[in-house]
C-alpha positions as CSV (number, residue, x, y, z in Angstrom):
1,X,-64.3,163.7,-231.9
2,X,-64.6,162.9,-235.6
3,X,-61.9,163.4,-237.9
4,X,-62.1,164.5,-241.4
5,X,-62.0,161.7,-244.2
6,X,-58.7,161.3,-246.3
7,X,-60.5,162.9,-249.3
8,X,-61.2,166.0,-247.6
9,X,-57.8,166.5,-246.8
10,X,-56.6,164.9,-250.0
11,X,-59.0,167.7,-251.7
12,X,-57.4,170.4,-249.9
13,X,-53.9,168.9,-251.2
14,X,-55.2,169.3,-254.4
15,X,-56.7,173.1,-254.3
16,X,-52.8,174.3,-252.7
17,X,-51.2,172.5,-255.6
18,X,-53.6,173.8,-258.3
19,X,-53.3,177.1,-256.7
20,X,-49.2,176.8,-257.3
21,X,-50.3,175.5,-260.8
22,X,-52.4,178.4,-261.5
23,X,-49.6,180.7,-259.9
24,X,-47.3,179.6,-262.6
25,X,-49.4,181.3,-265.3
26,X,-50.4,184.7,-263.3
27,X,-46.3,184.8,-263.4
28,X,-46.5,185.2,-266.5
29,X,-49.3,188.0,-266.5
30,X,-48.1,190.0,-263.3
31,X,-45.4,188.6,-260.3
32,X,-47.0,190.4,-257.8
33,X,-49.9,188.1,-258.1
34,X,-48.3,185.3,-258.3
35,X,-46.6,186.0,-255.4
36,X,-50.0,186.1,-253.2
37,X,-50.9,183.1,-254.8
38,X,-48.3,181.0,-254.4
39,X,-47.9,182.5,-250.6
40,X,-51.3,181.3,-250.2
41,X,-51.1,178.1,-251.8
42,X,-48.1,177.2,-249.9
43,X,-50.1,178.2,-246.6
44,X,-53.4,176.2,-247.8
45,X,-50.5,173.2,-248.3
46,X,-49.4,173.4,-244.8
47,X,-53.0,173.1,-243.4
48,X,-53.7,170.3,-245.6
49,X,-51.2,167.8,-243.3
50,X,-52.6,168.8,-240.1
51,X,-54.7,165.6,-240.0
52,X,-54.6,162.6,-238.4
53,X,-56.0,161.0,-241.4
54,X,-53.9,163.5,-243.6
55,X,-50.5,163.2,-245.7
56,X,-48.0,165.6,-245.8
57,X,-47.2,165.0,-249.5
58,X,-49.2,167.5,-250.9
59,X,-47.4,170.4,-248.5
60,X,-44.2,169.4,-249.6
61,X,-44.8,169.5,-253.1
62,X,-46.3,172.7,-252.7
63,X,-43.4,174.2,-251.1
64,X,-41.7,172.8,-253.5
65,X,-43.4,174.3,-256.4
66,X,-43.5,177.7,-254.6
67,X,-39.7,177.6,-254.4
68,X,-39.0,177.3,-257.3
69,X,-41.6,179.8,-258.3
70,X,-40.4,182.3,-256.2
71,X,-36.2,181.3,-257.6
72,X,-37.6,181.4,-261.3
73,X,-39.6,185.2,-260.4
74,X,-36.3,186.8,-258.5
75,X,-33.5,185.7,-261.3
76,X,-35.3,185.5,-264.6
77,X,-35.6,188.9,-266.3
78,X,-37.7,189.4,-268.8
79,X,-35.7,192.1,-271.2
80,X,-32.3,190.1,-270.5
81,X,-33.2,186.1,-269.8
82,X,-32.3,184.1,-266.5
83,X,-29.7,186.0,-264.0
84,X,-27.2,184.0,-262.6
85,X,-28.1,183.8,-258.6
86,X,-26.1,185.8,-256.2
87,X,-26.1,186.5,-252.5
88,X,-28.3,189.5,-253.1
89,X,-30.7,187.6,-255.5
90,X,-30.7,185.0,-253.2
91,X,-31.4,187.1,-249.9
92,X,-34.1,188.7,-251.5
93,X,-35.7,185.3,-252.4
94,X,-35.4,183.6,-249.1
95,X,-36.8,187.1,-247.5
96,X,-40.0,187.0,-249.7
97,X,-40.7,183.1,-249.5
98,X,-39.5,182.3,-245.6
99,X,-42.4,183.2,-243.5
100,X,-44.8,181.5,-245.8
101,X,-42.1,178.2,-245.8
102,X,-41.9,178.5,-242.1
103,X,-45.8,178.3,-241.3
104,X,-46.4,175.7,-243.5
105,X,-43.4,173.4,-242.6
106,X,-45.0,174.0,-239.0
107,X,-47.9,173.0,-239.6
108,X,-46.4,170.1,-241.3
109,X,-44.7,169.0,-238.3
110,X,-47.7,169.6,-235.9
111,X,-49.6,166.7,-238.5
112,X,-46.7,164.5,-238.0
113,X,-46.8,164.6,-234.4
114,X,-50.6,164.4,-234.2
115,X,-50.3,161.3,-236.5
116,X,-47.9,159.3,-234.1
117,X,-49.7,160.8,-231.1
118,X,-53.0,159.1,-232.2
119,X,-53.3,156.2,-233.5
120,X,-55.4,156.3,-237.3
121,X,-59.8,155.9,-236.6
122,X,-60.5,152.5,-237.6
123,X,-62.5,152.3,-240.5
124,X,-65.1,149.6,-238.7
């Protein structure tokens, strides 16, 4: 079977993380859509490790980046500034932002164990 070429994973890196980008300014328009966004860049991130030719750098920094989206969207308000996080705050971040983590970090691991279960296509 013939695996995908670094770039094509690399490429789908790149979309997740300039979806998490572009997720960062619909916050600023409406949070509901930035919340589908980044849900679906995160997601897109997760896929884009599942190589064996792929790198999981581009997942984590997109989970990354939606965490802290996600943090900055369930504590800052816009009348009164940045809230100070509480259990409640908190609980309603993780609820809204886990499923999304969880499929992605999944698919993260899957690429790991794919890469050390076969070994990298030669390039000859």
């Amino acid at each position: 079977m013939k695996q995908f070429s670094p770039t094509i994973w690399a490429t789908i890196g790149w979309i997740s993380l300039g979806l998490s980008a572009w997720s960062f300014v619909l916050a600023t328009v409406d949070g509901v859509m930035a919340y589908f966004v980044v849900v679906i860049a995160i997601i897109i991130g997760g896929f884009s490790s599942i190589g064996v030719t792929a790198s999981a750098r581009f997942a984590v920094s997109t989970v990354v980046l939606g965490t802290v989206l996600i943090f900055w969207m369930t504590h800052h308000v816009a009348s009164t500034g940045f809230q100070l996080p509480d259990g409640n705050s908190m609980a309603t971040m993780s609820s809204s932002i886990s499923i999304p983590i969880l499929v992605s970090v999944a698919m993260m691991i899957w690429g790991i164990h794919r890469r050390k279960t076969f070994p990298r296509p030669s390039s000859e």
